[in-house]
C-alpha positions in Angstrom: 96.0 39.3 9.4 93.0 38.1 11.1 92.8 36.3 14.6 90.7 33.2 15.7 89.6 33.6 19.5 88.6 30.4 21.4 84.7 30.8 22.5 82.8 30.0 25.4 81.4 27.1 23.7 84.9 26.1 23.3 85.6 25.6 27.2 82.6 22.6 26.9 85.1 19.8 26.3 86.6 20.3 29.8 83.1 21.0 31.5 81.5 17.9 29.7 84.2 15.6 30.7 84.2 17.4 34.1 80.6 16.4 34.8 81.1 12.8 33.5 83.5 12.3 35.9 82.1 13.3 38.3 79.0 10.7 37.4 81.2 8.0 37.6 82.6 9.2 40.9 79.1 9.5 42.2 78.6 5.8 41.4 82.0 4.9 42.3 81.0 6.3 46.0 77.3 4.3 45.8 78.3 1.1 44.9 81.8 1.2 47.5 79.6 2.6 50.2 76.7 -0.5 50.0 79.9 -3.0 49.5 81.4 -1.0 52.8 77.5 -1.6 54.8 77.3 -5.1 53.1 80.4 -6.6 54.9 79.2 -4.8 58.2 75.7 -7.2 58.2 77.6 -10.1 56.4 80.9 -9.4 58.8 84.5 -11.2 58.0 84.5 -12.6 61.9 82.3 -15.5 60.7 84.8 -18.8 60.4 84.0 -20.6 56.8 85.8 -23.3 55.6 85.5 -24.4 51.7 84.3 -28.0 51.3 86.5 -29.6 48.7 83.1 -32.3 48.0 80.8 -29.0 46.8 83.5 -26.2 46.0 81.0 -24.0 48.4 81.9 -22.2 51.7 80.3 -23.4 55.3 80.6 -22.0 59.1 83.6 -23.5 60.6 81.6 -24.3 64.0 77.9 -24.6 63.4 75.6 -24.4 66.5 71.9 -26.2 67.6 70.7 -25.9 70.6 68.0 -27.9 72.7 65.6 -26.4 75.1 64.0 -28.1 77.9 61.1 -26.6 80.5 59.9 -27.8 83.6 57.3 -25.4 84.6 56.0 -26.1 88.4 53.2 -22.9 89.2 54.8 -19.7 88.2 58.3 -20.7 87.8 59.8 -22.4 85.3 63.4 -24.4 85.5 65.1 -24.0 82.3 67.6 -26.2 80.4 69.9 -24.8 77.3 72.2 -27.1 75.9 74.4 -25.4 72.9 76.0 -28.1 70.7 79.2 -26.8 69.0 80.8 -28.7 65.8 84.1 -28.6 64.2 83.6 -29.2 60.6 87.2 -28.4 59.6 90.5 -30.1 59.7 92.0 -27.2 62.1 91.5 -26.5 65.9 88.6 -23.8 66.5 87.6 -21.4 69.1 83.8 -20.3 68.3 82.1 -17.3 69.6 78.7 -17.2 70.2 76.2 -14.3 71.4 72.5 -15.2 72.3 69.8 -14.1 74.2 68.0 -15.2 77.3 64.7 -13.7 79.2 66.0 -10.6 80.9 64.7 -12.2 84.5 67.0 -15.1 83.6 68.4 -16.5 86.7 71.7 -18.5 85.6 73.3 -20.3 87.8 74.5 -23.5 86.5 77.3 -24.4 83.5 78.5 -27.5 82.5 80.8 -29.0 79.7 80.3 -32.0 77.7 83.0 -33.4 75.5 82.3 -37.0 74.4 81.8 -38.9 77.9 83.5 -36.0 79.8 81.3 -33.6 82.3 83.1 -29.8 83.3 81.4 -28.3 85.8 81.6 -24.7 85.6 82.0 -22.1 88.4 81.3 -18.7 89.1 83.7 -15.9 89.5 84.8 -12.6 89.2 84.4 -11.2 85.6 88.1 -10.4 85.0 89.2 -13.8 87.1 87.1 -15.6 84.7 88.2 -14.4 81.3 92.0 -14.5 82.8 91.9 -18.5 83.6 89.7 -19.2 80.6 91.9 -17.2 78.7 94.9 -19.2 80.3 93.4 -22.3 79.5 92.7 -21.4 76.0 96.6 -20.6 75.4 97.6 -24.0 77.0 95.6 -25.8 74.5 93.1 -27.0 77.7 88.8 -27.4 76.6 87.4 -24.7 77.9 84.1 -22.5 78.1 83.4 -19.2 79.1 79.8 -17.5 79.7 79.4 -13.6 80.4 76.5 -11.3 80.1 76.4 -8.2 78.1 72.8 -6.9 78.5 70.4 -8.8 81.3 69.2 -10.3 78.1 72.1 -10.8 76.1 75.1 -13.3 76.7 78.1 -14.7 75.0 79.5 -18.3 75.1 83.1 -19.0 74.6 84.2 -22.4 73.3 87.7 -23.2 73.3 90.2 -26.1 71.7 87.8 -28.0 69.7 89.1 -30.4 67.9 88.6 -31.4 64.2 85.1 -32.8 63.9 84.5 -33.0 67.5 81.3 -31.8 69.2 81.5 -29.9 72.2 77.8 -29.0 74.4 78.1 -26.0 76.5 74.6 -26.3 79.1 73.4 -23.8 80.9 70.4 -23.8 83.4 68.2 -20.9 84.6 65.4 -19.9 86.6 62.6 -18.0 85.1 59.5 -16.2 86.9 56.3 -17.1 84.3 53.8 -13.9 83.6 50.6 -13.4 84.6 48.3 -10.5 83.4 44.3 -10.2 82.3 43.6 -14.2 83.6 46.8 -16.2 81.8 50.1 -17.1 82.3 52.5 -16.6 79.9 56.3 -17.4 79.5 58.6 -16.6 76.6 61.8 -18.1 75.5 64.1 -15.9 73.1 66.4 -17.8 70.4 67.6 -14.8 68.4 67.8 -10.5 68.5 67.2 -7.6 66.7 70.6 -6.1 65.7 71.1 -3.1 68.2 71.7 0.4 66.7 74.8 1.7 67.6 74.5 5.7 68.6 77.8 8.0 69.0 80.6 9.3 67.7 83.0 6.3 67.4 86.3 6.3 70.0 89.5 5.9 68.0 91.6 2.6 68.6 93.1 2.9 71.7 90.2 4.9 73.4 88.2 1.9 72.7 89.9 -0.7 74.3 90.2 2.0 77.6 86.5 2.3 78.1 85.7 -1.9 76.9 88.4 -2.4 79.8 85.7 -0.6 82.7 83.1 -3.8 81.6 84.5 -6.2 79.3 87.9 -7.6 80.0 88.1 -9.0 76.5 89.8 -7.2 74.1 87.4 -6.0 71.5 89.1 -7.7 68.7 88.2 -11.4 70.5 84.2 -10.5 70.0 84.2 -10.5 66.4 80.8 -8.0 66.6 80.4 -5.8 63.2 80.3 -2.6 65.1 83.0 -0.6 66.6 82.9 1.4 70.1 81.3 4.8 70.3 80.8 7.3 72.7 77.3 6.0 73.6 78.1 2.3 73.2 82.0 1.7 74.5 80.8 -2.1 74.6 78.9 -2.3 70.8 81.7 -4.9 69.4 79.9 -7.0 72.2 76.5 -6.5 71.4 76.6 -7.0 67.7 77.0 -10.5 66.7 77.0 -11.3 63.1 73.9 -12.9 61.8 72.5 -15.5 58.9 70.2 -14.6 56.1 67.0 -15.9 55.9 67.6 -19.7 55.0 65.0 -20.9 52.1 61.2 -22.1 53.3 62.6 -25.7 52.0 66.4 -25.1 53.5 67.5 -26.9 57.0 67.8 -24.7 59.3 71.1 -22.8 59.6 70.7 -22.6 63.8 68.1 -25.7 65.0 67.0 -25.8 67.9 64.2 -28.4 69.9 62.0 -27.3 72.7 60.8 -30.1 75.1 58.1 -28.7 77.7 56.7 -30.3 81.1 53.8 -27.6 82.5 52.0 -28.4 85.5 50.2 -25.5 86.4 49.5 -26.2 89.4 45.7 -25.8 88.5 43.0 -27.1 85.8 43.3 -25.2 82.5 41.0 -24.3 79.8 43.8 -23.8 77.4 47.3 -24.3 75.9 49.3 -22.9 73.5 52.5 -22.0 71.8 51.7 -19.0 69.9 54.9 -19.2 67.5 56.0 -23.0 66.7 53.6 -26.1 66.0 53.6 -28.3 68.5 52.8 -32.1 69.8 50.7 -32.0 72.9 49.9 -34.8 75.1 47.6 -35.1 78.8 48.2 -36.7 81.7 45.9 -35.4 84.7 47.0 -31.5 85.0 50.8 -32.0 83.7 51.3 -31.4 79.9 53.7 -32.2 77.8 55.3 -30.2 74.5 57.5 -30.8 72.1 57.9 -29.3 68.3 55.6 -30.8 65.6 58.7 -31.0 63.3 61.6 -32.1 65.7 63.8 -28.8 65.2 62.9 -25.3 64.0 64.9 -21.9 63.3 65.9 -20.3 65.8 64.9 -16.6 64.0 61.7 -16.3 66.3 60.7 -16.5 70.0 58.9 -19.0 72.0 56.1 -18.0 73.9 54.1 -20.6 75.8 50.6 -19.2 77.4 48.3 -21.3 79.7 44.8 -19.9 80.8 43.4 -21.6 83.7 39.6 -22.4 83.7 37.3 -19.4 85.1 37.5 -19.2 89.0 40.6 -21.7 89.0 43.3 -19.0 89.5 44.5 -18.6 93.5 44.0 -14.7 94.2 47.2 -14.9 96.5 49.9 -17.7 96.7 53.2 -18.0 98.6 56.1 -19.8 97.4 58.7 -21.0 99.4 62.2 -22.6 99.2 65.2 -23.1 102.0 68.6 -23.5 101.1 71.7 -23.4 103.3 69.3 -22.8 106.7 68.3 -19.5 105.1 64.6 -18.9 103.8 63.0 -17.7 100.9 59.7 -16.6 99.4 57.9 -15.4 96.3 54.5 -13.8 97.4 51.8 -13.3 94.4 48.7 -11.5 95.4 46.0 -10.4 92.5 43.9 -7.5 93.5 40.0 -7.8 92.7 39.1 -6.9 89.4 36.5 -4.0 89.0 35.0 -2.7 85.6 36.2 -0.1 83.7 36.4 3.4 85.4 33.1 4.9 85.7 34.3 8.5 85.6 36.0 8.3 82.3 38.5 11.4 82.4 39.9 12.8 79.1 43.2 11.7 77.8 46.1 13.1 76.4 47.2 10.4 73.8 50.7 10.6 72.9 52.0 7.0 70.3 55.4 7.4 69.9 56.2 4.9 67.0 60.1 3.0 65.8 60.2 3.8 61.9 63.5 2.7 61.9 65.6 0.2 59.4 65.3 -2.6 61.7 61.5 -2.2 61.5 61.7 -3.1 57.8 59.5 -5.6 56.7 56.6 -7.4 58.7 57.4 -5.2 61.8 56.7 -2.0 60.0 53.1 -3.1 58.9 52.7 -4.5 62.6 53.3 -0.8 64.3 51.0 0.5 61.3 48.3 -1.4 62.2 48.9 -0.9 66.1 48.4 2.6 65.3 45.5 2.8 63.3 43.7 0.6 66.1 45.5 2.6 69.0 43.3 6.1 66.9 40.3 3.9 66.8 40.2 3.6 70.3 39.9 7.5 70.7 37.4 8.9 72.6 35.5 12.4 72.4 37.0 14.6 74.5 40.5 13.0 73.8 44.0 14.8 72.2 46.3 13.2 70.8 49.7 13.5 68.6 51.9 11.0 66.6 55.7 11.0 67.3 57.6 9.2 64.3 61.5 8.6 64.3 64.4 7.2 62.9 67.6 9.1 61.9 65.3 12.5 62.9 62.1 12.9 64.3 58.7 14.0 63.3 55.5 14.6 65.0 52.2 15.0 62.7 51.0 18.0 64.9 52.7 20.7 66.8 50.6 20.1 69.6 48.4 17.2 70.5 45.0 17.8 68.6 41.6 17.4 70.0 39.9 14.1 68.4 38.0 14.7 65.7 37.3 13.7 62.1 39.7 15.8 60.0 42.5 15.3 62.8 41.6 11.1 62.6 41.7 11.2 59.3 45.3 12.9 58.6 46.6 10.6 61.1 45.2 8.0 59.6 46.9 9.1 56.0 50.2 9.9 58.4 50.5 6.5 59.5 49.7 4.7 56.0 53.0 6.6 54.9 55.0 5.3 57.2 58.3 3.4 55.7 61.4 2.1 57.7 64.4 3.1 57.4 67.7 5.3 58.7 68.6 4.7 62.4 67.4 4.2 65.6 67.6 8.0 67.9 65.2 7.3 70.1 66.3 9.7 72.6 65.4 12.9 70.8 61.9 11.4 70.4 61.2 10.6 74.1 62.1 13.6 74.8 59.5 15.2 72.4 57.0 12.7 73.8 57.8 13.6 77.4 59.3 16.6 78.6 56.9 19.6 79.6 58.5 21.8 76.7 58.0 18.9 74.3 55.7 20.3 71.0 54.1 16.6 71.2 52.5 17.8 74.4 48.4 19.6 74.4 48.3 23.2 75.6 49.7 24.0 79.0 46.2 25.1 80.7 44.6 21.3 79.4 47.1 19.5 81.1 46.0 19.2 84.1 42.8 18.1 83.3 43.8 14.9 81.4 45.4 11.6 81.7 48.7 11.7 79.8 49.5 8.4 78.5 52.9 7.8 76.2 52.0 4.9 73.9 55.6 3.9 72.5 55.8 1.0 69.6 59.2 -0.8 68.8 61.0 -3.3 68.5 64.1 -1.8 71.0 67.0 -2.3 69.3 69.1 -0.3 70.4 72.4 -0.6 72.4 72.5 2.5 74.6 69.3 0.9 76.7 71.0 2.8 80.2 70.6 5.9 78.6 67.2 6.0 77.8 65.8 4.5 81.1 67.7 7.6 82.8 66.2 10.0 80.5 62.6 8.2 81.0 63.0 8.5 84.8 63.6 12.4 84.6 61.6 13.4 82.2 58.2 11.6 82.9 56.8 13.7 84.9 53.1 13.0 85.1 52.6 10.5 81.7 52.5 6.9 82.1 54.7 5.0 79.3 53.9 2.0 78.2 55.6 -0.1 75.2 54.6 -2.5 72.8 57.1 -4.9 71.6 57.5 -5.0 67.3 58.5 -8.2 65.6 59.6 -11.5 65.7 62.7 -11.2 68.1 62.0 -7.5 70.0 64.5 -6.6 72.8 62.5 -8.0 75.9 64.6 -6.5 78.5 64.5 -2.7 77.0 60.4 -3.0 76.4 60.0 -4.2 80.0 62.6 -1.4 81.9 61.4 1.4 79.9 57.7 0.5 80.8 59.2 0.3 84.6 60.7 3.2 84.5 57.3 4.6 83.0 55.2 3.6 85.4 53.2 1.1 82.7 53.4 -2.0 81.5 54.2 -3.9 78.4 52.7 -5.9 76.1 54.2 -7.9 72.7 53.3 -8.1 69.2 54.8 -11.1 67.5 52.4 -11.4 64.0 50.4 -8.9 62.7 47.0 -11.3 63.5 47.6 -10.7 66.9 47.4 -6.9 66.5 43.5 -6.6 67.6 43.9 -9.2 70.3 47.3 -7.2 72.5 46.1 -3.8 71.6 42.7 -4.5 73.0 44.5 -6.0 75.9 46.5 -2.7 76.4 43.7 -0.4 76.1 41.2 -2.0 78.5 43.6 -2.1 81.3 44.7 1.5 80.7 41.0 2.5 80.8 40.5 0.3 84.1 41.5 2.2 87.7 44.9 1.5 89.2 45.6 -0.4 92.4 47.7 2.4 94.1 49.3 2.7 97.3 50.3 -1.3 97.8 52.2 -1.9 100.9 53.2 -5.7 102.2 53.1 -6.1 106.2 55.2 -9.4 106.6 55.2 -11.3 109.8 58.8 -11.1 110.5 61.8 -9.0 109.2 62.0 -9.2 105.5 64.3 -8.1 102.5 61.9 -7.5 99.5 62.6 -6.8 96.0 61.2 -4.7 94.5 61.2 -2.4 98.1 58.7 -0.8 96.6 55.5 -1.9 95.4 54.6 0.2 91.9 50.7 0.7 91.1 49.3 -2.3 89.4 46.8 -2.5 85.9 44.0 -4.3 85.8 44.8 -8.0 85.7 48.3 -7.3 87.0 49.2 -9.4 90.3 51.7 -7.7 93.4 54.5 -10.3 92.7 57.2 -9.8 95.7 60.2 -11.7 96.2 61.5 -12.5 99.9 64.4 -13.2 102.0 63.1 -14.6 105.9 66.8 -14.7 106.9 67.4 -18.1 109.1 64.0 -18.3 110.9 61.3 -19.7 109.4 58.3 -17.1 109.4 54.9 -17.9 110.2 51.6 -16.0 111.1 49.7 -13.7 108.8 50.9 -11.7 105.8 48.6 -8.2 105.4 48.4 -6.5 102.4 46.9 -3.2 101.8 45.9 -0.6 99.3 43.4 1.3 97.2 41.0 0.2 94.6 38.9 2.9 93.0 39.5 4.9 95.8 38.0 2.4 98.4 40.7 1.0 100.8 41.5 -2.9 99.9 43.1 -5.4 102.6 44.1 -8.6 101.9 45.7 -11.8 104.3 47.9 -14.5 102.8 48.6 -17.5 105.4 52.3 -18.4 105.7 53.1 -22.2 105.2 55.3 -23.9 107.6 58.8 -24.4 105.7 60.2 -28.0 105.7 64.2 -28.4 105.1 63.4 -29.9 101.5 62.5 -27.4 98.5 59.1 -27.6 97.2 59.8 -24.7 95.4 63.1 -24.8 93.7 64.4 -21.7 92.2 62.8 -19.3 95.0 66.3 -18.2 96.4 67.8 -17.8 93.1 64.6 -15.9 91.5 64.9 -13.0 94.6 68.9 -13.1 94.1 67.9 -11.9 90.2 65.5 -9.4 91.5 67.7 -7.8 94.2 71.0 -7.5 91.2 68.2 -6.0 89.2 67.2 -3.4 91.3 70.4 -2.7 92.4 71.8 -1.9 88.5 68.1 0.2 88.2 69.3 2.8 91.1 70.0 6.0 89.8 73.7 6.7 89.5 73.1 9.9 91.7 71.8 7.7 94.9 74.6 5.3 94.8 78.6 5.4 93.1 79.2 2.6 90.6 82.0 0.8 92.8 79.3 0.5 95.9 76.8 -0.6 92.8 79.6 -3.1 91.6 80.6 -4.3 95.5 76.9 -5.0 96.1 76.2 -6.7 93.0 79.0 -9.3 93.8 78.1 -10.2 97.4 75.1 -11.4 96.0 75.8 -13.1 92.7 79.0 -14.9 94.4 76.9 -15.8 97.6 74.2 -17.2 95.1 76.2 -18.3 92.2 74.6 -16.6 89.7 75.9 -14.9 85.9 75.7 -11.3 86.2 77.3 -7.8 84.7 80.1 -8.5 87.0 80.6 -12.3 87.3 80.8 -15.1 84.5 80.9 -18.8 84.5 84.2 -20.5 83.6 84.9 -24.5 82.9 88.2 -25.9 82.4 89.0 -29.2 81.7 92.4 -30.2 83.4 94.1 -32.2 80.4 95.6 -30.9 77.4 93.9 -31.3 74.6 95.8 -28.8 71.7 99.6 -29.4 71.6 100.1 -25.4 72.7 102.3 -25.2 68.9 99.4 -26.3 66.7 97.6 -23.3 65.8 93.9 -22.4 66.7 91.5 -20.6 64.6 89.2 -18.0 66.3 85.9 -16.8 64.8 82.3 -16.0 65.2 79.5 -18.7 65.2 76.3 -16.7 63.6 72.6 -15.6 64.4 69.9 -16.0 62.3 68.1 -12.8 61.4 64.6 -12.5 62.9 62.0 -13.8 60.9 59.7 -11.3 59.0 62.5 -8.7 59.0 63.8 -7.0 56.0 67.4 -6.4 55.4 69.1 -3.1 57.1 70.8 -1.2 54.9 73.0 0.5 58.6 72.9 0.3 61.9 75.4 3.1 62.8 74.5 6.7 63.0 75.8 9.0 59.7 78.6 9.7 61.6 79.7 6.0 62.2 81.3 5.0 59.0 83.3 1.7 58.2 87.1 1.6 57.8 86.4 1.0 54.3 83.6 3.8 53.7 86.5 6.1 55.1 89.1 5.3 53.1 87.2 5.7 49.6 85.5 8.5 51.3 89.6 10.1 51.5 90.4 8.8 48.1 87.2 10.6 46.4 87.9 13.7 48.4 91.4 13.5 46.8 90.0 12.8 43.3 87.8 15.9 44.0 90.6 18.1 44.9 92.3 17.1 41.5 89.3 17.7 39.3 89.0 21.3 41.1 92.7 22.0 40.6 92.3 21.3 36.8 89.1 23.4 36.4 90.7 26.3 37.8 93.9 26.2 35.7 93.8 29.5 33.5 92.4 28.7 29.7 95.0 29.3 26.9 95.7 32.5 25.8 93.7 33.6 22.1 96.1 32.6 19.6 97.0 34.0 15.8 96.6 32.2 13.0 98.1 33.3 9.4 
């Protein structure tokens, strides 16, 4: 008798086939998890409809809008008119997020249906989305407009009829720019999809927290993301986009810009840095409009105007009365002086976005605004990089004295730089600022230097509130100052985080204007601060801002005013120091006539004063007092704010209440220049989808353990 024993070689069949399985699994998981992140940026809120002519699927509601300027001095009066149309046989309701310039002062709404005019009112967020809501149900036009961000809104169109066009038309006030001898004024017409940080709420926690700022539910906002811990409001934030279209394609969202500038003053130059455009003379008024009619709305505007040399007023008053009360707008520009003569060492810390949504032309943007930010070094300088993404990464331990060998791996640091992962830009400012960070030179050099944060991004991110609060405790002594990434950067997180730095910020739309802003940036934070401003007005004032921050070189004291019912007159004073030499300057109060030779003045320091009040620390003053001031003045003035909207409702029916209506989102178009993102949720933000075949390969898992652990067979005999 002899006996046949099974091997270890034997056991192979089971461990192959084992191991191929799990390859295929491994694959499985790849290609479900990309579908999983492919329907979050393509999204299934989008309405399509299937045209029987070309078999191919189209928006439901497509959208163009028109823009019209009327720039008089330093403020501009702005007209947005958003054409809606109905391209299907069925009754739509579109949804519709877009930005506006985070100064934006709304505070007019009207809609157009055929020959009929809506005016729109302002009211109470939750009173507004009840009766538009209402309205809605009972098969009445209506449109809705709230803000999500101070530079993000959302139009709601309601009851539009097959094939019918609907305009929705919205007019603000906006405060132009001024800084190193040129005004500037910049008109946003798409976003940056905004990171979403947190652990994501379940269901019903979701709709408790949306319910504290947005009295929607989150299913009626159709945005890819889902609430988080961080972001209770992200649904609201993240409106589907467009692809790219084609060089040769239409564009998918058109929009026209028609501008009327008069300056005010003679100008040596104008231009829109972004679009082609017609221009035409008459005297000292221009007029602009797009070269080819329409464009994509995948880029911003920007409009700048440089007077001629010695044109530009070094103090100006603008005044405006409405309802017997008075306002004013008081612009003061401090001499300018060369660069500091005592040239103090600095402490050099760039803190730059690596992120997915800096894929593409925004990426080799921030590269090259690093490499000129080290060639500006000086001797006697240290400096660090800060990178981030999903995780953070500094090239030294500790900011490095400027030399060659520490140039030169910085240098090879920032040609490695890719995007991609997500956007935690809180770990990184806290690296970049805190007293303990590593970023930060040796304790006993501090002292001796200027600290100066350099932070380059293109601020997409949707818990904004969360990094201005950890910027305003962890400064310290460092300045911060930002420079906006890209085609489409987040405007009002670039400006508030360089607020709450103490520094300014400046914008990078193409990579040829690289040398041009960075230059800009370094000369005025090499030049000596105007510091200790104070305003003496003649009378009893309410300013905004209260207080009067340090100004850059080339930066005007720009002060908005309420007189109350008397008209002022006499002698503004303003003081401060220059270089440390005392500075005083008088500004002459015009008489104020009843008419407005100034239009937008009252509704430009309403904007300012909600602005301040949503900056105040949450320790100085509680959220309901916040929320009660807020509304005083937004009601008083009419305008669109975190806590009002504007509401139109047209009185006659025109859905029978039985015939259904179709609800969906009307798209973006992705920024120009920017790559695709393969995720804009942290790793712990999955899909429904990625979490369901992440259960059912866990279970597959369990089963292929379970089999490898059964016992082999028992040797056998054979005869």
């Amino acid at each position: 008798m002899s006996f046949v024993f099974r091997t270890a070689g034997a056991r192979r069949p089971r461990t192959g086939l084992v191991a191929r399985l799990f390859i295929v699994l491994f694959c499985c998981a790849s290609a479900g998890f990309a579908a999983a992140q492919a329907e979050v940026e393509e999204g299934g809120g989008a309405m399509r409809w299937r045209d029987p002519s070309s078999g191919t699927y189209a928006p439901a509601l497509t959208q163009s809008s028109r823009v019209e300027l009327g720039i008089a001095g330093m403020l501009a009066r702005v007209r947005l008119e958003q054409t809606f149309h109905n391209q299907t046989d069925q009754w739509q309701e579109g949804v519709y997020s877009f930005p506006l310039p985070p100064d934006a002062a709304v505070r007019h709404l009207e809609m157009r249906a055929g020959e009929r005019v809506i005016i729109g009112e302002v009211r109470e967020r939750e009173e507004a989305a009840n009766v538009y809501r209402e309205a809605r149900a009972a098969g009445k036009k209506a449109a809705l407009v709230e803000q999500q961000r101070p530079n993000l809104f959302t139009t709601r169109i309601a009851n539009v009829a097959p094939g019918e066009q609907v305009s929705v038309r919205l007019e603000y006030v906006q405060q132009a720019q001024y800084a190193g001898g040129e005004f500037s004024l910049r008109v946003p017409t798409t976003l940056t999809p905004r990171y979403i940080p947190g652990v994501p709420l379940a269901e019903i926690a979701a709709e408790e927290e949306l319910a504290e700022t947005v009295p929607l539910s989150v299913d009626e906002y159709f945005g890819w993301a889902r609430a988080t811990t961080e972001v209770p409001d992200a649904a609201a934030i993240t409106p589907l986009q467009y692809r790219q279209p084609g060089s040769d394609s239409a564009p998918l969202n058109p929009v026209s810009f028609d501008v009327d500038l008069d300056a005010g003053m003679p100008l040596a130059r104008v231009e829109a840095l972004y679009h082609r455009m017609n221009l035409s003379r008459d005297g000292e008024r221009y007029h602009l409009v797009l070269a080819d009619g329409v464009a994509e709305m995948d880029r911003d505007f920007e409009l700048r105007w440089r007077p001629v040399t010695g044109a530009t007023p070094r103090a100006a008053l603008f005044t405006e009365a409405v309802d017997g009360e008075y306002y004013g707008l008081l612009m003061v520009l401090p001499p300018a002086l060369a660069a500091d003569q005592q040239v103090l060492p600095r402490e050099m810390i760039f803190v730059v976005d690596t992120s997915g949504s800096m894929g593409g032309e925004p990426i080799r943007q921030a590269q090259a605004s690093l490499q000129y930010g080290l060639a500006q070094l000086r001797p006697g300088d240290s400096f660090n990089i800060i990178a981030f993404e999903s995780t953070t990464r500094a090239l030294f331990n500790r900011a490095q004295p400027v030399s060659e060998t520490s140039t030169a791996r910085a240098r090879a640091f920032v040609q490695r730089l890719q995007a991609g992962g997500g956007t935690e830009m809180l770990p990184a400012l806290q690296r970049a600022l805190s007293p303990q960070g590593v970023a930060r030179a040796e304790p006993e050099e501090r002292g001796q230097r200027l600290r100066q944060v350099v932070f380059i991004t293109d601020g997409a991110v949707g818990n904004e509130q969360a990094l201005f609060a950890a910027i305003q405790r962890e400064l310290g002594d460092s300045r911060l100052f930002t420079v906006g990434i890209g085609s489409a950067p987040n405007q009002w997180f670039m400006q508030r985080a360089a607020d709450a730095g103490r520094g300014f910020s400046v914008q990078v739309g193409r990579i040829e204007e690289v040398g041009e802003r960075m230059a800009s940036l370094f000369e005025r934070i090499s030049a000596p601060l105007a510091r200790e401003l104070r305003v003496q007005w003649p009378v009893a004032v309410e300013a905004w801002p209260a207080r009067v921050p340090d100004l850059y070189r080339g930066e005007p004291l720009v002060q908005a005013v309420h007189f109350g019912s008397t008209p002022p007159a006499g002698e503004i004073e303003v003081h401060g120091r220059l270089a440390g030499q005392a500075w005083r300057q008088s500004v002459s109060v015009p008489a104020l006539p009843g008419a407005q030779p100034h239009s937008g003045v009252a509704s430009v320091w309403a904007r300012r004063k909600i602005a301040n009040l949503m900056a105040q620390p949450g320790d100085t003053t509680s959220a309901q007092e916040t929320r009660a001031a807020v509304l005083e003045v937004a009601l008083a003035h009419q305008l669109l704010s975190p806590y009002t909207s504007f509401v139109a409702v047209e009185q006659q029916l025109s859905r029978d209440p039985q015939v259904p209506l179709r609800a969906g989102a009307v798209p973006n178009t992705r920024p120009q220049g920017q790559s695709a993102q393969p995720y804009a949720y942290p790793n712990t933000a999955t899909s429904a989808r990625a979490k369901v075949l992440l259960a059912s390969l866990l279970l597959l898992l369990g089963l292929l353990v379970h089999v490898m652990r059964q016992p082999e067979p028992l040797p056998h005999a054979a005869a």
